[in-house]
N, C-alpha and C positions, 0 to 999 in steps of 0.2 A: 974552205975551212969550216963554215959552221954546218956544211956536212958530214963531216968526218964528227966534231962536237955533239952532236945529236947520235952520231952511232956509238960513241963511246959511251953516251949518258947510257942511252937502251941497253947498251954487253953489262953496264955496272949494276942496272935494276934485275936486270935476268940474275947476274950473277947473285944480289940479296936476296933474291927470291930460293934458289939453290939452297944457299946458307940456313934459312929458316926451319923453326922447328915443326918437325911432324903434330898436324893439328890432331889431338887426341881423339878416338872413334866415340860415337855418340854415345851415350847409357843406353843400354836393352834393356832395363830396368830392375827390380829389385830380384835378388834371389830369393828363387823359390824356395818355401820350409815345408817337410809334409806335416799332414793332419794328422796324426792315428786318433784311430776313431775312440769316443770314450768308454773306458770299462763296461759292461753290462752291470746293472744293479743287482746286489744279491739278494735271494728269492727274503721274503721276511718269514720271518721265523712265528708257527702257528699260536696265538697267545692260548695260554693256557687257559680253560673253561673256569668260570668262577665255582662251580658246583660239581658234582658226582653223585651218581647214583649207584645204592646199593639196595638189595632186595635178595628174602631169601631164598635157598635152592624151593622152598615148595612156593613161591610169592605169596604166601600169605602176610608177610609182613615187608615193607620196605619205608626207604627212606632217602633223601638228599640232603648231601653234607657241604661244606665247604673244601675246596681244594687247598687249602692250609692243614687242615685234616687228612687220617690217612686209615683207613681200617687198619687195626694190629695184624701181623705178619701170621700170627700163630694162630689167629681165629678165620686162615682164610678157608678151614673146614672146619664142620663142627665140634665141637669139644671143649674141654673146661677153660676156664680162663686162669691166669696163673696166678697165685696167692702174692695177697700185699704183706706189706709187715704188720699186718691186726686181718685181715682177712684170708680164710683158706680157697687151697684154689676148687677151682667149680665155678659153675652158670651161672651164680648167683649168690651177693653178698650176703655174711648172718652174724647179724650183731650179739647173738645168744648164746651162740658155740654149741649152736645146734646141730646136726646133721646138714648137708647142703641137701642130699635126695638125689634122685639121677635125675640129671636135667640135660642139656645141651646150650653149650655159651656159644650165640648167635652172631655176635660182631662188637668190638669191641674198641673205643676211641683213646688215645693215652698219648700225653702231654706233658714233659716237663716246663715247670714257668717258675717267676719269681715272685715273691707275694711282698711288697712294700710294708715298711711299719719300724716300729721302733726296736725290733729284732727282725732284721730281713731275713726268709724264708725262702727255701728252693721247695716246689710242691710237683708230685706227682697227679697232675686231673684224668681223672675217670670216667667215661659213659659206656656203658656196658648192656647188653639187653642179650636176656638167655630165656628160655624156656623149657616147659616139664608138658609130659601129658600124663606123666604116672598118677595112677588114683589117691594114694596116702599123701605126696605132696600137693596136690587139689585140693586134699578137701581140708588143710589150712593154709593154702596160699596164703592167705592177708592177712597170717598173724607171725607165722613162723620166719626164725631166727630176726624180729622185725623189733623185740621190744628188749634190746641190750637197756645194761645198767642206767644209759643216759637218753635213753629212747625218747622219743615223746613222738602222740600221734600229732597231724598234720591233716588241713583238711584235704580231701579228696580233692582229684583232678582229673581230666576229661584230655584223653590224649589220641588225636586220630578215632574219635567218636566213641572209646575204651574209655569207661571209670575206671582212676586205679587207687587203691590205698597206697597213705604216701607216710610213712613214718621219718624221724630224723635222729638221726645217731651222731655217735662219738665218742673217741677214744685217744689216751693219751699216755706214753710211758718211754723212756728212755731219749727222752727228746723228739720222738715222732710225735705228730699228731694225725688223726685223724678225724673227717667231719663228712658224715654220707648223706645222701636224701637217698631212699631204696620205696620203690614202687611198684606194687606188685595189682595183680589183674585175673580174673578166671573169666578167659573168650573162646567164647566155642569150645570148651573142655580141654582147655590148656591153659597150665600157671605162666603166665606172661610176667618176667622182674624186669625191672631198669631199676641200675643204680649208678648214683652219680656220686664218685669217691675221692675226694682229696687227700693225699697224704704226704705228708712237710716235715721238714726236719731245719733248724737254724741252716742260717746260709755256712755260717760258719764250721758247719761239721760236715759239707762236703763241698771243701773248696775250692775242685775242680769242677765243680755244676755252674755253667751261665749261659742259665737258660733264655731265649731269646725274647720269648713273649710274657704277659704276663696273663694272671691268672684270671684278672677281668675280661679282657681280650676271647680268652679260650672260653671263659660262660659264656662268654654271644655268643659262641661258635654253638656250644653246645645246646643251647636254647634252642638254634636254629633247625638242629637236627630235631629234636623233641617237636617242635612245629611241623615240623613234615611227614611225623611218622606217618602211617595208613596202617591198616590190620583188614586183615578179610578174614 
């Protein structure tokens, strides 16, 4: 009997054994995720030069400006420069409503900005340099078209190792103004002018003008070029 007991126990554990549940397969571990690789960096972009140079077709004259600066469009060959509302056009400004003379406008810088104060102002700034080699306009470069109604002389200045007369003007009517420094030179048998021209009208009489910079701003600029001139 108690071997028959013992075979019955063993058929009962075989048999629980049977019954049990499928032991789950091991972890293979975690699923794989792909890498892609990261973007390439894009190339950077070349910065822009603080400065330019300009010089003319014979290099006798040149100079380096600021890249917020742009030579005028119309002076990228030689030829007059184009009339303000108090000055005609030509090479060279003239406060006397003189003749201009034949000359050639060299290059020429031009800026609108805003002129702060207790009537703000939208102003046109000017730096302009033209030259002559005709004999009649020579032989009064440093007087002509230089001594308008409001003229007054200024002392001399030394520019790129060039004395030049420096007179100061201005003019005013229908709401414009205008206020010039005009500088003139005889080097090497040519009338050398720069003139440095502001002209302003209330903000209010053109009230889509807003102009970004102001008119302080652009005198540094334009200093900076008169610092650099050279002359040969």
């Amino acid at each position: 009997m108690k071997t028959i007991a013992l075979l019955i126990t063993g058929l009962t554990l075989l048999s629980g054994c049977d019954r049990g549940e499928t032991p789950a397969p091991a972890p293979t571990g975690a699923p794989e995720t792909s890498m892609a690789a990261p973007p390439a960096p894009a190339p950077s972009a070349t910065p822009e030069p603080a400065t330019r140079d300009w010089r003319s077709e014979d290099g006798t004259i040149a100079l380096t400006y600021p890249s917020a600066l742009a030579p005028s469009a119309s002076t990228s060959t030689s030829g007059p420069f184009p009339a303000t509302y108090f000055t005609p056009e030509g090479w060279r400004a003239m406060s006397d409503a003189a003749p201009v003379g034949p000359g050639e406008g060299l290059v020429r810088f031009s800026e609108d900005t805003r002129i702060a104060g207790s009537v703000p102002r939208v102003a046109t700034e000017i730096l302009q340099i033209g030259r002559s080699d005709d004999a009649d306009v020579i032989a009064d470069c440093l007087t002509r078209g230089l001594e308008g109604g409001n003229g007054s002389k200024q002392p001399d200045r030394t520019i790129g190792g060039v004395r030049f007369t420096v007179y100061r003007n201005g003019d005013a009517g229908m709401s414009h103004q205008l206020s010039s420094t005009d500088l003139r030179a005889v080097h090497k048998g040519r009338c050398i002018a720069i003139d440095r021209l502001s002209s302003s009208v209330p903000a209010v009489a053109d009230g889509d003008a807003r102009p970004d910079r102001t008119s302080a701003e652009v005198e540094k600029d334009f200093d900076a070029v008169l610092a650099s001139l050279t002359f040969e």
